[in-house]
C-alpha positions in Angstrom: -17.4 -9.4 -4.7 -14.5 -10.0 -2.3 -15.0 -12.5 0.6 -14.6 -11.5 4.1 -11.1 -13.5 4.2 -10.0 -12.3 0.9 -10.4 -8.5 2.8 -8.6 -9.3 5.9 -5.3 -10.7 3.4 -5.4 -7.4 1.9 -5.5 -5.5 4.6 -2.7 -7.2 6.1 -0.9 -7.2 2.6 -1.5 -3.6 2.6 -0.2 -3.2 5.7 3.1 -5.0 5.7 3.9 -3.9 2.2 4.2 -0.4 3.1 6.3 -1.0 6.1 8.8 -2.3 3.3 8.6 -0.2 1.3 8.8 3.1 3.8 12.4 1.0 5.0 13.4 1.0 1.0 12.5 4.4 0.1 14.6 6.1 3.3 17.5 4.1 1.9 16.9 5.6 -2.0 16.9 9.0 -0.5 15.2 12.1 0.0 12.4 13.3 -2.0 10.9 9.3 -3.0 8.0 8.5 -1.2 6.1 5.5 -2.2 2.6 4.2 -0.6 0.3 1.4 -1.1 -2.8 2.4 -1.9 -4.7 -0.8 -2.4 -4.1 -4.4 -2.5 -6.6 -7.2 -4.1 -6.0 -10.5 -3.6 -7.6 -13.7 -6.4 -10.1 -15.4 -5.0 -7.5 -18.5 -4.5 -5.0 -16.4 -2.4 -2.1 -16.7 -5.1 -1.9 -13.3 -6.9 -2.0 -10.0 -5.2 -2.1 -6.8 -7.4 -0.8 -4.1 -5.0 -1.5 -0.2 -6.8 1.2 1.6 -5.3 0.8 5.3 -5.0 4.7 6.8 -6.1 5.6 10.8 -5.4 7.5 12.3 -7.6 4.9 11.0 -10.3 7.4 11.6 -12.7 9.3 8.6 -11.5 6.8 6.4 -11.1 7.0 4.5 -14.1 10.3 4.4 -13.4 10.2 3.2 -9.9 7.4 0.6 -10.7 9.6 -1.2 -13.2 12.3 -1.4 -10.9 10.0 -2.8 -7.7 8.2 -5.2 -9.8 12.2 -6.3 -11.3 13.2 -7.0 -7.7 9.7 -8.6 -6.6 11.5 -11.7 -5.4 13.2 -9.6 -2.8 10.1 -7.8 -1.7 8.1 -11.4 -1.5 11.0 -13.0 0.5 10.9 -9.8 3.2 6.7 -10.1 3.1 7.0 -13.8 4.0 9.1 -13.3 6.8 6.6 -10.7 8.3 3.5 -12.8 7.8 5.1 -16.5 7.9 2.9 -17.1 11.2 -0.7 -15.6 9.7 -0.7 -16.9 5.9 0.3 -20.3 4.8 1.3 -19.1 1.3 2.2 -16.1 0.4 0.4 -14.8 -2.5 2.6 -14.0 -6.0 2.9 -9.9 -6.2 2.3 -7.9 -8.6 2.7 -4.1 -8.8 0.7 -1.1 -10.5 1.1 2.4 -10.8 -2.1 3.9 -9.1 -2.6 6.9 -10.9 -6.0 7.8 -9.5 -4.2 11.2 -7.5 -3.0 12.8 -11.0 -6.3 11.9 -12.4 -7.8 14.1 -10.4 -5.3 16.6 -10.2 -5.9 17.2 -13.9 -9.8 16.8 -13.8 -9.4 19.8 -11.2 -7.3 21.9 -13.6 -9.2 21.7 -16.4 -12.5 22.6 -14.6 -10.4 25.9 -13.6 
């Protein structure tokens, strides 16, 4: 179970993260849109697994692989957002959250 500050770091994870990564995806181009869907945080505060939520879905393997290559570059613009609230900032880490197409195909096959 998730402590109260372990929540809060999330949230604000969450919310910062997708700022970024609304900025990057207006400079890839039209038709990438790429959300954060959730973030959990280790009970230390070092690692945060962000699931990020990637339309087309045929990219997002794709996509992934190339976010979680530049990483570095994504922590260094997440520090300087949050420098004054968090004393370190957490290692990322980023998923593919599939849970969308998932139930897009649960739908069509109860059709």
């Amino acid at each position: 179970m998730e402590t109260t500050r372990q929540n809060k770091i999330a949230r604000l994870l969450q919310k910062e993260l997708s700022e970024i990564f609304m900025r990057q995806t207006q400079a890839w181009g039209k038709g990438v849109l790429v959300s954060v869907s959730t973030v959990r945080i280790s009970p230390d505060l070092s690692v945060a697994r962000a699931y990020l939520s990637i339309f087309p879905s045929e990219r997002a393997q794709e996509l992934c692989e190339n976010i979680n290559a530049n990483q570095k570059s994504v922590r260094y613009e997440l520090g300087n957002r949050v420098r004054h609230q968090l004393r370190i900032i957490p290692e990322l880490r980023f998923f593919v959250d599939d849970s969308l197409d998932y139930i897009e195909h649960i739908d069509q096959l109860l059709k």
